[in-house]
DOGU-178490 format. One line per field, with one value per residue (C-alpha): residue number from 1; x, y, z. Coordinates in nm, 4 decimals. Layout:
N
fidren	[NUM,...]
px	[X,...]
py	[Y,...]
pz	[Z,...]
END
This chain:
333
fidren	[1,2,3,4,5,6,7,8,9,10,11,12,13,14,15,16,17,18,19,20,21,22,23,24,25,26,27,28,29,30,31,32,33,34,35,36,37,38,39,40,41,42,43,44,45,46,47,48,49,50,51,52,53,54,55,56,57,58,59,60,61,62,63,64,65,66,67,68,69,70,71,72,73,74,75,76,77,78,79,80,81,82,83,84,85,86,87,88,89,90,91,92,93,94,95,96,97,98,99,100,101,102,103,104,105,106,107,108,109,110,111,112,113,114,115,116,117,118,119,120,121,122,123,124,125,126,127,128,129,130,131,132,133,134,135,136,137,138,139,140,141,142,143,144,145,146,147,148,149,150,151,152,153,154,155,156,157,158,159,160,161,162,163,164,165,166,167,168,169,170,171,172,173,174,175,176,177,178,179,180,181,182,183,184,185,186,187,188,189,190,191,192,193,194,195,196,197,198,199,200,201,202,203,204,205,206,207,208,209,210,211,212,213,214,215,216,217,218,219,220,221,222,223,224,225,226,227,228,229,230,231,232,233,234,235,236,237,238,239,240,241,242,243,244,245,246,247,248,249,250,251,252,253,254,255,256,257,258,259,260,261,262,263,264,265,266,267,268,269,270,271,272,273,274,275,276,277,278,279,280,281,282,283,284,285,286,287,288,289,290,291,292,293,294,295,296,297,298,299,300,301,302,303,304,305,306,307,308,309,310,311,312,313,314,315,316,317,318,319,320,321,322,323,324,325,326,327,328,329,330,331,332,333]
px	[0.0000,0.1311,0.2318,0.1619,0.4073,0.5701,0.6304,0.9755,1.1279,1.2674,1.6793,1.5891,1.3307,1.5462,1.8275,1.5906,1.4399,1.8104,1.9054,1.5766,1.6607,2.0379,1.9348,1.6650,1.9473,2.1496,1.8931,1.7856,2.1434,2.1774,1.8815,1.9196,2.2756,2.1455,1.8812,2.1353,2.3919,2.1342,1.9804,2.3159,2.3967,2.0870,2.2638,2.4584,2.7695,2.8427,2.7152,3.0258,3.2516,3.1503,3.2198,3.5699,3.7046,3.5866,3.4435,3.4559,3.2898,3.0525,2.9145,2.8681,2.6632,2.4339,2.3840,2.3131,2.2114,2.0562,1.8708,1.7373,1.6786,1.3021,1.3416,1.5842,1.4328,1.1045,1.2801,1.4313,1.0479,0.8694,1.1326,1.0257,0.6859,0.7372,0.8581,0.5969,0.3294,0.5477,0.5658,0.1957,0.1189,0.3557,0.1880,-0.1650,-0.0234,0.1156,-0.1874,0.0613,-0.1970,-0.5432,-0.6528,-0.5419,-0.5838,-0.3448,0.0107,0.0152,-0.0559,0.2279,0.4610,0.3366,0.6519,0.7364,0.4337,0.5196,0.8454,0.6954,0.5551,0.7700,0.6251,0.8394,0.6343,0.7132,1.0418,1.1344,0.8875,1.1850,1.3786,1.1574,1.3381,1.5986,1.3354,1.2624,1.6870,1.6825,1.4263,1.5483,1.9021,1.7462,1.5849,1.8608,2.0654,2.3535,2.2364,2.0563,1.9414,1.7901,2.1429,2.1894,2.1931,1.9704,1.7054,1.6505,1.6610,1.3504,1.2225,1.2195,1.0343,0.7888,0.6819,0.6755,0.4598,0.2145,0.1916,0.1133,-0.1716,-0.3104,-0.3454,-0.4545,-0.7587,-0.8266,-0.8679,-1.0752,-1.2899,-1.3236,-1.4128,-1.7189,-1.8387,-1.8425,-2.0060,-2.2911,-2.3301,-2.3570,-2.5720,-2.8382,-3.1623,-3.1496,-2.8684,-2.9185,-3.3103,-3.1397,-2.9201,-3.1621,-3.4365,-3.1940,-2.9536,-2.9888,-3.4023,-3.3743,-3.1100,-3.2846,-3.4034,-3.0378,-2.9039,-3.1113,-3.0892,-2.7026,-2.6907,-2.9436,-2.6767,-2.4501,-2.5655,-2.6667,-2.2725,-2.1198,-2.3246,-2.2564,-1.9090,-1.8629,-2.0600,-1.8314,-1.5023,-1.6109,-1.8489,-1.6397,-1.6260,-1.9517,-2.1006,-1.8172,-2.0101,-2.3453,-2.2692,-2.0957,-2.4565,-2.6505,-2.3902,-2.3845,-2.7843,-2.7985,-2.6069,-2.7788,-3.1133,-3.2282,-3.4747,-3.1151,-2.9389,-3.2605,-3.2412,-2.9103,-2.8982,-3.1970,-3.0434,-2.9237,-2.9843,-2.6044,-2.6321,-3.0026,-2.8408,-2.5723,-2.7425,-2.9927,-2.6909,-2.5386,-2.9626,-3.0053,-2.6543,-2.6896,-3.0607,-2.9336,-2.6049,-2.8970,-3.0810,-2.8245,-2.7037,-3.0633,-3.0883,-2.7661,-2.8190,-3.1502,-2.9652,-2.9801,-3.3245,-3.5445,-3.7777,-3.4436,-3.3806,-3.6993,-3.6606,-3.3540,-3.4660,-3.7518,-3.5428,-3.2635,-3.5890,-3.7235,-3.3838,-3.2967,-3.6415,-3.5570,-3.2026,-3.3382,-3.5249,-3.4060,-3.4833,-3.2796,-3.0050,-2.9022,-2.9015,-2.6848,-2.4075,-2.4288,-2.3272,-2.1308,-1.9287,-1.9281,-1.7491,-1.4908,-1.4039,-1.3855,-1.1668,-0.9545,-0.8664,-0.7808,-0.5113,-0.3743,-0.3975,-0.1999,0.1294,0.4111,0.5054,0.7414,0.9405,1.0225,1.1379,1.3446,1.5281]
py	[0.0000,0.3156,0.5747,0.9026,1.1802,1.2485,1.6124,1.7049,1.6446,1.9199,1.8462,1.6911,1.4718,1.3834,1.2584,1.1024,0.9355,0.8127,0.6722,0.4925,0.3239,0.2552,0.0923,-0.1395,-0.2085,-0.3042,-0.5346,-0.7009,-0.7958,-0.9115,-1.1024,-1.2684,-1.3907,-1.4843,-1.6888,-1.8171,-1.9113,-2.0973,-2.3091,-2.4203,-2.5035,-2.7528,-2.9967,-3.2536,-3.2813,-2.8695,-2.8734,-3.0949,-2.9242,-2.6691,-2.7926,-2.9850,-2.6533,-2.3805,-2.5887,-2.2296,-2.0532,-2.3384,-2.3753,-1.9729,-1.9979,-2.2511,-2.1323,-1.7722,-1.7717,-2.0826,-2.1419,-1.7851,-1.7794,-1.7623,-1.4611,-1.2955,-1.3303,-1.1963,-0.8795,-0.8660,-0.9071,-0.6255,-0.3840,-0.4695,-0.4712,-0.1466,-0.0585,-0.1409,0.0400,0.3448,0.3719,0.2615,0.5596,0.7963,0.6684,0.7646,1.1079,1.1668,1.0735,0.8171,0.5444,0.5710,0.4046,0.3787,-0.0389,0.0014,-0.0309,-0.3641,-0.5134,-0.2990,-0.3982,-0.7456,-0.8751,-0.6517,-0.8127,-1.1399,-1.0983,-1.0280,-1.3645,-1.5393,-1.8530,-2.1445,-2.2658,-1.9361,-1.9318,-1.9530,-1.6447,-1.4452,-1.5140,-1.2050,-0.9261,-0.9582,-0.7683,-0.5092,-0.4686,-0.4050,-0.1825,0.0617,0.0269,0.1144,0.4107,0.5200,0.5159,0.3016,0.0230,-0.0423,-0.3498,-0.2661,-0.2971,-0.6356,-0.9458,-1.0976,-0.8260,-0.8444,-1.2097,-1.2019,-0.8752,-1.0809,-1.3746,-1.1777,-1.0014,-1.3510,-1.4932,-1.1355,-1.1993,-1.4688,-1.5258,-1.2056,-1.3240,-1.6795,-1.4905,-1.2993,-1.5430,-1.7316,-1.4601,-1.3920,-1.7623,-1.7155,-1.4316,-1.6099,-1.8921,-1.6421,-1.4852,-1.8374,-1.9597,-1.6612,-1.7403,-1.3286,-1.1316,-0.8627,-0.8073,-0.7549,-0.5467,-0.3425,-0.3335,-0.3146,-0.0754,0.1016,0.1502,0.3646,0.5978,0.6426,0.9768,1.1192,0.8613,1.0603,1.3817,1.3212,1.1582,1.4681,1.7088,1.5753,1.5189,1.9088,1.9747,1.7900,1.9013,2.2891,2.2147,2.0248,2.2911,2.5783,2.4028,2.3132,2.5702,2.7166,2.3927,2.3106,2.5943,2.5430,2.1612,2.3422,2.5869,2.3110,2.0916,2.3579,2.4371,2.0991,2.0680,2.3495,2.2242,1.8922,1.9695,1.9997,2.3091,2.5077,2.3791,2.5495,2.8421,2.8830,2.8638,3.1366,3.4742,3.6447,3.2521,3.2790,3.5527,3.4401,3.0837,3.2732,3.4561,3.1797,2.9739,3.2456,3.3399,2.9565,2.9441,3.2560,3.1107,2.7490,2.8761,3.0846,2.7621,2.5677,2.8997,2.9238,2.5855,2.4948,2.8281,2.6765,2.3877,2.6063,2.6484,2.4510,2.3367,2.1489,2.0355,1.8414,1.7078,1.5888,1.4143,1.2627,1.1556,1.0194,0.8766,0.6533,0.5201,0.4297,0.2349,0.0687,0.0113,-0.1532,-0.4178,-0.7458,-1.0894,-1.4214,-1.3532,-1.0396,-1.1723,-1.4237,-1.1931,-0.9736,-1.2665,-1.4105,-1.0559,-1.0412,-1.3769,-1.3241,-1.0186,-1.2038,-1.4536,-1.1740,-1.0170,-1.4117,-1.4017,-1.1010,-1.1386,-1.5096,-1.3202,-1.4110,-1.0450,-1.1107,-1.3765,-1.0111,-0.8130,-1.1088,-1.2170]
pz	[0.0000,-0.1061,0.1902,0.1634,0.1333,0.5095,0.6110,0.6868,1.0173,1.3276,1.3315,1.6894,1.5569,1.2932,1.5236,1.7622,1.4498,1.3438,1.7351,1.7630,1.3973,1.4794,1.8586,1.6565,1.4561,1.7030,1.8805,1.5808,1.4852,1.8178,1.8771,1.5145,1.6476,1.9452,1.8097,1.5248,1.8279,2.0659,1.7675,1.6666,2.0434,2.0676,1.8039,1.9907,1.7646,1.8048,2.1414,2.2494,1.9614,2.1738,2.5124,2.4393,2.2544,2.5815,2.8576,3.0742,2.8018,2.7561,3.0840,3.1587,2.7947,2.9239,3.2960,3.2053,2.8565,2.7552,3.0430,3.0777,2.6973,2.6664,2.9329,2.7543,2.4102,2.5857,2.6518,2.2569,2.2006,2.4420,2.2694,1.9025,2.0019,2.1165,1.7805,1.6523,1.8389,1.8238,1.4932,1.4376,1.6566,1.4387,1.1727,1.2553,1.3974,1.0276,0.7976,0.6089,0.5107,0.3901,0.7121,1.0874,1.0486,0.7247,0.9577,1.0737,0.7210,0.5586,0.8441,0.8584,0.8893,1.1964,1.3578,1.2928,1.4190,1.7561,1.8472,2.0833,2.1130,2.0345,1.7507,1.5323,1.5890,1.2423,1.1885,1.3731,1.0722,0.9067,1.1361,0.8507,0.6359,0.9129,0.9221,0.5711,0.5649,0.8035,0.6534,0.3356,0.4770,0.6565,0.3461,0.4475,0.1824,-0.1668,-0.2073,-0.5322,-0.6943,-0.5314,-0.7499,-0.5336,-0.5427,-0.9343,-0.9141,-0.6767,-0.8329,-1.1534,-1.0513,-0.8141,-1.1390,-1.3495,-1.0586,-1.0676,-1.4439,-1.4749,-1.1901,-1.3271,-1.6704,-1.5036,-1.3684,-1.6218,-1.9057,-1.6437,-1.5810,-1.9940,-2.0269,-1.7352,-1.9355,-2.3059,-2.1406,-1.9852,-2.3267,-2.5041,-2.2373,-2.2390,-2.4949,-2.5904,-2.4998,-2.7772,-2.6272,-2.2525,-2.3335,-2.5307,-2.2249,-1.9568,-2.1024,-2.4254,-2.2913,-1.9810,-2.1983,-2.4890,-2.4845,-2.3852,-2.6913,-2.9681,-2.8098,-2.8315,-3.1656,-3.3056,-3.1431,-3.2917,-3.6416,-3.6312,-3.5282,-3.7810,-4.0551,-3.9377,-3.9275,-4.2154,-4.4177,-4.2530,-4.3225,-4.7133,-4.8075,-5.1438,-5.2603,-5.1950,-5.3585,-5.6670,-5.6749,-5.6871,-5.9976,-6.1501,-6.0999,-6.2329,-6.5327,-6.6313,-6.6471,-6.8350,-7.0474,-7.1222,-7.1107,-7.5062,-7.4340,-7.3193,-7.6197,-7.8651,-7.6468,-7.6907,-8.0846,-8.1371,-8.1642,-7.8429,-7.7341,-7.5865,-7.3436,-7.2434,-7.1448,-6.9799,-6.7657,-6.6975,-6.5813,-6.3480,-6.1887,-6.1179,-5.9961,-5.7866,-5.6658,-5.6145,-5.3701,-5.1714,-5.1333,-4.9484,-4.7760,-4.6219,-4.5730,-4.3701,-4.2211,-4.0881,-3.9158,-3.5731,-3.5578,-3.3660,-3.6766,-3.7621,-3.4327,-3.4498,-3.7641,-3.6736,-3.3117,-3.5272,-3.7600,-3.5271,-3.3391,-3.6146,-3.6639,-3.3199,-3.2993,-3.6379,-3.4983,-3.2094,-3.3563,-3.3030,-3.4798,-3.4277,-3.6575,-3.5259,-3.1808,-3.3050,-3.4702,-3.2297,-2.9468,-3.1907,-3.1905,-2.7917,-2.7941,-3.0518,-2.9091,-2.5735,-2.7146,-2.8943,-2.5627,-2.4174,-2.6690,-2.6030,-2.2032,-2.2804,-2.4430,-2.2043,-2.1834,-1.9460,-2.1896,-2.3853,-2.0580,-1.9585,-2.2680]
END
């Protein structure tokens, strides 16, 4: 869980901060050697290594530190526990997680740590990641240059990868067998969705209709009014009452300037009438219009239910293929 930015630290908090950190250090390094040390002293073979090498040293171990261990561990254990509640209680004092409960699960292996029963004794093992986290902090190390880092950095992201894409091509292969399994997916998903949103789906579609042909009109209106005298020129031209117009005397200048008043009349047409598109007469034309053709969009008969399931699951089974790339084969070449 991500921790939210911290704000700066007084010089004395800072070097309070820094000998709290270096005495955890201290005990953990101890209490990992300790535990290291008595573990080692329960075999039999290094126990009497042990003995026969320092028989003085030996016996003081066992009378004052083996026997006592439990006791002594106990008291490694109320300190780190402390720790713990300290800096849960820093923690809540600073705002740095989304919620008070958040600490403990960040610093999970802090609170494992912490148990002292026999039984978890291997548990204590995880106070190497609370050393390494406060050496990291403090600056002293990096483990992300280690070796060892990138080799587990590497296969913690093969292991994310590849239970994510586990779960999602599962989940992909519920959903094609829901839409294979319903009798009329097209007619739900008309009722239950498109239905309660139709009014706002023509209004928008009529808006938008009315926008694009504005724009388009604004954007191309020379040529479209070159297209129109062209139209009018070239029917003119064909039609065979112009053509015995044009050969009576003064024919030529009558067809010209027949040509040029349609022209002129035609380009004042389509002026007016994409000038018109921001009225409300065209408004409801257009929702009417958009109107009939949602309703004749809507229909639905048993083929179109089938292509349009038939769709759903190839695109499904489209996105299954591309969720099964072994992306991490190309990071990791």
């Amino acid at each position: 869980m991500p921790e939210t930015r911290q704000p700066p630290l007084t010089p004395q908090g800072e070097r309070v901060h820094l000998a709290w950190d270096l005495l955890i250090i201290a005990l953990v390094i101890a209490n990992l050697t300790l535990l290291l040390f008595d573990s080692l002293f329960l075999l039999p073979p290094l126990n009497s290594a042990f003995e026969a090498m320092t028989p003085g040293l030996h016996g003081a171990y066992e009378r004052h530190i083996h026997a006592h261990f439990l006791t002594i561990d106990l008291a490694f254990v109320a300190v780190f526990l402390l720790d713990v509640l300290l800096g849960w209680a820093v923690a809540i004092a600073e705002r740095r997680y989304h919620r008070w409960f958040f600490y403990p699960f960040v610093h999970w292996y802090d609170v494992l740590g912490c148990i002292p029963l026999g039984g978890f004794r291997l548990l204590r093992v995880l106070r190497v990641i609370s050393l390494l986290h406060r050496l990291q902090r403090l600056g002293m190390i990096d483990v992300r240059r280690w070796y060892l880092y990138a080799v587990l950095a590497k296969y913690y992201d093969i292991l994310m990868e590849e239970l994510a894409d586990r779960i999602a091509i599962r989940m992909l292969g519920n959903i094609q067998a829901q839409v294979r399994s319903r009798d009329s997916l097209t007619g739900g998903v008309v009722e239950r969705v498109v239905r309660p949103r139709q009014q706002a789906l023509i209004q928008e579609i009529s808006q938008r209709l009315e926008a694009m042909a504005g724009s388009a009109y604004t954007h191309n209106r020379p040529d479209i009014l070159r297209y129109v005298r062209g139209l009018v020129g070239r029917t003119l031209t064909e039609s065979p009452e112009i053509q015995r117009l044009s050969r009576l005397p003064m024919g030529g200048q009558l067809t010209r300037g027949l040509e040029a008043s349609l022209s002129d009349l035609a380009c004042r047409l389509v002026n007016e009438a994409l000038a018109g598109l921001q009225s409300p007469e065209f408004s409801t034309l257009v929702e009417h219009l958009a109107e009939s053709g949602f309703d004749a969009w809507l229909r639905t008969d048993p083929h179109t239910e089938q292509v349009t399931e038939q769709v759903l699951v190839d695109m499904l089974e489209l996105l299954k293929e591309q969720i099964a790339v072994k992306e991490w084969r190309q990071r990791y070449r």
